[in-house]
N, C-alpha and C positions, 0 to 999 in steps of 0.2 A: 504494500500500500504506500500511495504517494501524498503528503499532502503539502498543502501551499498558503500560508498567509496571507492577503492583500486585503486593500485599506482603498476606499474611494479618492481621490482627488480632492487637491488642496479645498477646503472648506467645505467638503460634508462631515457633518457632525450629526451624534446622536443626542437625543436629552441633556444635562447634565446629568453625572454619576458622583457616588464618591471615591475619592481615590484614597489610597493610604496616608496619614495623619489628617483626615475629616478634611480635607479640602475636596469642595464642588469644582470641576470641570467640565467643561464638553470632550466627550468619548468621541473618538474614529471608530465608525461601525467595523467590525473587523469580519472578513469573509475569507470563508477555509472551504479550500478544494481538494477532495479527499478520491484518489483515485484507487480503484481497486480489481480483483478481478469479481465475473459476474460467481451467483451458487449464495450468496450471505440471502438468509430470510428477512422478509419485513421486518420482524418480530426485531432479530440480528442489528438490522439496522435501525431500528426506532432507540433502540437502547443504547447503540454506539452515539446517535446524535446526540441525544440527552445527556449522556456522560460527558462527550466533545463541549457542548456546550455547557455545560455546570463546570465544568474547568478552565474555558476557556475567559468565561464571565469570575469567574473568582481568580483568577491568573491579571486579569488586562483591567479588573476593579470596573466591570464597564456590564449592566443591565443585561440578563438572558434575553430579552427581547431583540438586542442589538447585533446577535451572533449572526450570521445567514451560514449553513454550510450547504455544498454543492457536492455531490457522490456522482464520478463519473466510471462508470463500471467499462473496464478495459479488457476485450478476450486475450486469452492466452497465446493467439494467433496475431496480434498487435502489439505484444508487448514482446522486447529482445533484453539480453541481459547478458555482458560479456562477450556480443557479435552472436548470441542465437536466442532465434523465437524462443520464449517459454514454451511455447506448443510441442516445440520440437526436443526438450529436455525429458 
């Protein structure tokens, strides 16, 4: 699994939050792109979100609300590693 952190462009912010020593800010919405292979169940994945996000929101001090993650399920026919397909390992 791959994932990736990004942040919108200079002046999108979320609500304020609080940040560590009780100061109010404006949060950078943060968006995590989590690539993987396909076979995880809903179930798999509703519980990896929720975890991603309850850590990511207690990590960056910034609202569950503000998390967005994006799951792009990758075949094993698409993805190389070392100069060969995983398909082909």
């Amino acid at each position: 699994m791959i994932a990736r952190l990004s942040t919108p462009g200079q002046g999108a912010t979320w609500p304020p939050c609080l940040h560590p020593g009780g100061v109010h800010r404006r949060a950078v919405m943060p968006t995590l792109h989590l690539e993987m292979h396909p076979g995880r169940t809903l179930e798999q994945k509703r519980a990896f979100v929720s975890e991603v996000t309850r850590v990511t929101a207690q990590t960056l001090a910034c609202p569950p609300e503000s998390v967005d993650i994006l799951i792009s399920e990758v075949p094993r026919d698409a993805w190389a590693k070392a100069g060969k397909l995983l398909a082909d390992a």
